[in-house]
C-alpha positions in Angstrom: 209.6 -66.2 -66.6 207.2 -68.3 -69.0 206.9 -71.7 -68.2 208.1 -71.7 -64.9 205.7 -73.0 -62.0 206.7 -71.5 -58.4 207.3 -73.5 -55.5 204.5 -72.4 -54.1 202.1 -74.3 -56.5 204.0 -77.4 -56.9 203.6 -78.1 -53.1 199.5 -77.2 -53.2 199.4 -80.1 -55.7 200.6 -82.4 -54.0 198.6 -81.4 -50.9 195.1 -81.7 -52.4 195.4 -84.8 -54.2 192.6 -85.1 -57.1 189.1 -86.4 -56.2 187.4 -88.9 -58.0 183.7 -89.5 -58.0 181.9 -93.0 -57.4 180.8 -94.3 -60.4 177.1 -93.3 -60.8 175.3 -96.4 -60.3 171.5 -96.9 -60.1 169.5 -100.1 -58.5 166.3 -101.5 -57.8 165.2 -103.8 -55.0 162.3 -104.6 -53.1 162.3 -104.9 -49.4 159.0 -105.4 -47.3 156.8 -104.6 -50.2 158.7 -101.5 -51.2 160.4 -100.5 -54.0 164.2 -99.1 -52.8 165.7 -97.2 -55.8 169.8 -96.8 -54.5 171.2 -94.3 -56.5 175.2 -94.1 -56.1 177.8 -91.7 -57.3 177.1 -88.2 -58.9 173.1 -87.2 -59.9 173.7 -84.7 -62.1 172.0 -83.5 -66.1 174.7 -86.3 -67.5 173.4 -89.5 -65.4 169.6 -88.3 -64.6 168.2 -90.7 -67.7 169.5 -93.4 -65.8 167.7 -92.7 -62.9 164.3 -91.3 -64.8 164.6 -95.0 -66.7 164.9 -96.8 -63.2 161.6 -94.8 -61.8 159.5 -95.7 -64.6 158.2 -98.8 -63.9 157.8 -98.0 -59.8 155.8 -94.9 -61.1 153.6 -96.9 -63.2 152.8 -99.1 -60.2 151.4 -97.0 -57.4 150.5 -100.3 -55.6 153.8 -100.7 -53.4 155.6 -97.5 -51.8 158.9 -96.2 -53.4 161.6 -95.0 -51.4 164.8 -93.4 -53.3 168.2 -94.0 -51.0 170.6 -91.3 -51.7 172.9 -91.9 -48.3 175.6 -92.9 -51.0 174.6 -89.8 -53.8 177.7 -87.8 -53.5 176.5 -85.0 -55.5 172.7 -84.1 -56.6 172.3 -80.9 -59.1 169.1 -79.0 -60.2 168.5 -82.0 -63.1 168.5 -84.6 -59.9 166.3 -82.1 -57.7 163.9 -82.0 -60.5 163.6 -85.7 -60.8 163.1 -86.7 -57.6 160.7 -83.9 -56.9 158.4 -85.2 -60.9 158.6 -88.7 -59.0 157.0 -87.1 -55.8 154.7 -85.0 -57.6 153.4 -88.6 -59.0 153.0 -90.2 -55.4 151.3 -86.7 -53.6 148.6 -87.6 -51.4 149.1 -91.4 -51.5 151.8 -91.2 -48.7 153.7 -93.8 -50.8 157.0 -92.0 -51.7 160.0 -90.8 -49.8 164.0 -90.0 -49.7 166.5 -91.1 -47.3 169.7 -90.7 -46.5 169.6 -87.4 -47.9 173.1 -85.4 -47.4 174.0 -82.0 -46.4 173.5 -80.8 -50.1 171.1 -82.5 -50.6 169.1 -81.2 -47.5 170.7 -77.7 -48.6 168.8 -77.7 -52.2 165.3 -79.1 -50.4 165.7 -76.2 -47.7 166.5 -73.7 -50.5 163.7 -74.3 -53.0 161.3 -74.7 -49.8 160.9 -78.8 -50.2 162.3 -79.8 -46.8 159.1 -80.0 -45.1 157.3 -81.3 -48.1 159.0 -84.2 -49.4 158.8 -86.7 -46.8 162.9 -87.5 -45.8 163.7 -90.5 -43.4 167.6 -90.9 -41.8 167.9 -94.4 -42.9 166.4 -96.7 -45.1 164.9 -98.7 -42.2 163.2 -96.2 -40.9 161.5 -94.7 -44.5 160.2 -98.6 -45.7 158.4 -98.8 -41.8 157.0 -95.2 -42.3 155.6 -96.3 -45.5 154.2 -99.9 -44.6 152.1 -98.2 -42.3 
């Protein structure tokens, strides 16, 4: 029977309905003296440039902290991991840099490649900009 679907499949479709992704989306804004990078949507090899192009100029000026929000980063790959971890490399020792709102898979990848202690991670926003104004 080519070309015939069975029942059986026709009704899975129509169970899981097809997930789409956020557009990825990256922003700077300051708040309290810090630099908030939000980064939105997927963080993957395909939209890391966008991100890397955002960091630059926070990088280059290690007078204000830099905190990167990923509470709304649906999906973060090894490309993304890398990034984040260059950017923190950059700030070590200065106690100016940290993520937050960091998701399961997120946290999963840190715990994995043994970052979770090291990078500094905050729950909210809020709490990240006080941590580093102090």
């Amino acid at each position: 029977m080519v070309g015939h679907r069975s029942k059986g499949s026709a009704r899975f479709s129509s169970i899981a309905p097809a997930l789409t992704p956020a557009p990825f989306k990256v922003s700077t804004e300051r708040d309290s003296g810090v630099v908030v990078i939000h980064v939105v949507g997927e963080l993957d090899m395909n939209t890391a440039t966008e991100l890397e192009h955002e960091l630059e100029a926070p990088l280059a000026d290690s007078s204000s902290g830099l905190v990167i929000d990923l509470s709304r980063c649906e999906f973060i790959d090894s490309t993304g991991i890398a990034l984040i971890v260059r950017a923190w490399q950059q700030r070590e020792g200065t106690d100016s840099f940290a993520i937050c709102g960091i998701g399961d898979q997120v946290e999963r990848v840190l715990d994995i490649t043994g970052l979770e202690g090291a990078i500094p991670t905050h729950v909210s926003r809020e709490e990240a900009i006080a941590q580093l104004r102090n």
